[in-house]
N, C-alpha and C positions, 0 to 999 in steps of 0.2 A: 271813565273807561277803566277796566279790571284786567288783569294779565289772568291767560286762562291756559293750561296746557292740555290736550287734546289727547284723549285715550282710545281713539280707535276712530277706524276712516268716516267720515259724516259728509253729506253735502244736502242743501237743503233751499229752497226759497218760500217765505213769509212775506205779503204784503209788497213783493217787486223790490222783496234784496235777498239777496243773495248769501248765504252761509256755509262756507266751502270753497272748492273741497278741500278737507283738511285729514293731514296725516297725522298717526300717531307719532306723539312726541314733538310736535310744531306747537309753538305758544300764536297766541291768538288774545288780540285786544277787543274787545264785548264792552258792551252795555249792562247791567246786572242782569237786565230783561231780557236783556235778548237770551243770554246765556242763562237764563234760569226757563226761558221756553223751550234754546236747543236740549238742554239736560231733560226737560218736560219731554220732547219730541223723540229723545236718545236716551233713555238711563244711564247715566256714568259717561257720557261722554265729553265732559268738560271737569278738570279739577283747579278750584281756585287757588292761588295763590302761587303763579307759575315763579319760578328760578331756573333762569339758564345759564348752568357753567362753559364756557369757554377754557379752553385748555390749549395754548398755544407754545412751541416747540420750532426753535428753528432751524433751520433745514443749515446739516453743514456745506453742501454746496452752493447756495443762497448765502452764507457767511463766508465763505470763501472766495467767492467772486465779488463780492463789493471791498475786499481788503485788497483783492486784486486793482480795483478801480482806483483806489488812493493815490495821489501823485507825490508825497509828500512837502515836502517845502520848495519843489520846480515853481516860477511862474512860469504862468501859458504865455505871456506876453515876450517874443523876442526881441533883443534889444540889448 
């Protein structure tokens, strides 16, 4: 199976499966074949060799509320 990213909305069934529906810019794992028959069925609408960046940032209220959670050197346990 090949990582394929998807260039425009496609939905499609071949043989009782199903291929779809897929949005632009959604990667999608295919078979060579299959993705070389949706591309047959679709011009352009599969390009090989997907990369997805991820771009993660976080949230300073999310980082300020788990510094809030910290109890530091307290045990819970009384005694």
């Amino acid at each position: 199976m090949a990582k394929y990213t998807v260039n425009h909305t496609y939905r499609s069934r071949r043989d009782g499966v199903d291929f779809g529906p897929y949005e632009p810019g959604a990667v999608v794992e295919l078979d060579p074949a299959d993705a070389e028959w949706v591309n047959r069925d679709s011009p352009g609408c599969l390009t090989a060799g997907a990369t997805v960046e991820i771009k993660v940032e976080p949230d300073a209220e999310i980082v300020g509320a788990l510094n809030r959670m910290h109890k530091g050197g307290r045990k819970r346990a009384g005694g």
